[in-house]
C-alpha angles and dihedrals in degrees: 000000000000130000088195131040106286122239114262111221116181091267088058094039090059101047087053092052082041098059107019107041128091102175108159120224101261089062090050091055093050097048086046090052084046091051083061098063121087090234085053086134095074091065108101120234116279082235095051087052092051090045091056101039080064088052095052086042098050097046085050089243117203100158117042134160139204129211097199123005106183114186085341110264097131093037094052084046090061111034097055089062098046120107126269104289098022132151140210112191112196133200136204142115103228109102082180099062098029088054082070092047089046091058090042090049090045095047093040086056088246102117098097084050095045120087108190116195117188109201141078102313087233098065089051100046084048094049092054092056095048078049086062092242080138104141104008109101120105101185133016130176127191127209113148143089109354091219094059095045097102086050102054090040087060093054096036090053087051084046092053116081109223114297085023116141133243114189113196117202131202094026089142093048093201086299092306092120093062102032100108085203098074105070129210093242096052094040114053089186099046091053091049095050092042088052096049095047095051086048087052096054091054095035107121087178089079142018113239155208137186113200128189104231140122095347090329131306123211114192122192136183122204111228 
């Protein structure tokens, strides 16, 4: 028995894969292409999309939207959970990684559900808003650039109708954020991540969560 969150060495690691995870086939193929690619560390965990995919299915998510897709794992996790009609829109500026999540979306029967947006997350978000989608997301996730995050936090919680859901990744930011030897003036990403997480905590906009899993995953739902 633990009072605090137990270590998770690889043994442990693999029972929990072993007897939690249900990844299909389809999403094993594309996180072993993306563990080809020399940027293979921005793929989430297997575990944190499966995780999230419960978020998104247990809120009875319809309208959900994505701040850095990356070859598509996340994107496929959570759009094959959402309602009938519903939609993911997804931003990011890279046409080379997205055209991996594109083949996965089309082969995975997503690609009527998947709306891809290739341009600074910022102008998207802010597009949405000047559409009047104020209020009518149900799920967000943001996984993109650390010095935008509180930007696009501040547009995603506008997005989200009241009890929607926005998921965080890379809060812990592989222990960065409490290593009192990076310093905020030499380490752009830390700072910003150290900076939104302090923000979180104190946030009465939302109620939140930070969950260790994957490299850290704060979830917060607007009241």
């Amino acid at each position: 028995m633990s009072n605090r969150t137990i270590q998770v060495d690889d043994r442990l690691y693999t029972y929990l894969l072993e007897n939690s995870l249900r990844e299909d086939a389809l999403l094993r193929r594309l996180r072993e292409e993306t563990a080809r690619n020399p940027m293979s560390m921005m793929q989430i965990s297997p575990e944190q999309g499966q995780f999230m995919a419960l978020l998104a299915e247990l809120i009875g998510a319809r309208n959900a939207i994505e701040v850095g897709t990356f070859t598509g794992y996340s994107a496929i996790s959570v759009a094959r959970v959402l309602r009938p009609g519903g939609k993911l829109i997804c931003c990011d500026i890279s046409d080379e990684f997205t055209s991996v999540a594109r083949r996965y979306w089309t082969e995975a029967g997503l690609a009527d559900r998947i709306e891809l947006r290739l341009a600074p997350a910022v102008e998207t978000l802010d597009e949405l808003l000047a559409g009047g989608r104020a209020g009518t997301v149900d799920f967000a996730f943001i996984d993109a650039d650390k010095e935008s995050y509180d930007a696009y936090y501040e547009r995603i919680l506008r997005l989200l109708r009241p009890g929607g859901l926005v998921t965080i990744d890379n809060v812990l930011w592989d222990g960065k954020v409490a290593d009192p030897r990076v310093k905020d003036a030499d380490d752009a990403d830390t700072a910003a991540i150290r900076k939104l997480n302090r923000k979180l905590a104190r946030d009465d906009r939302v109620t939140v969560s930070l969950v260790p899993i994957g490299d850290g995953l704060t979830l917060a739902r607007k009241r």
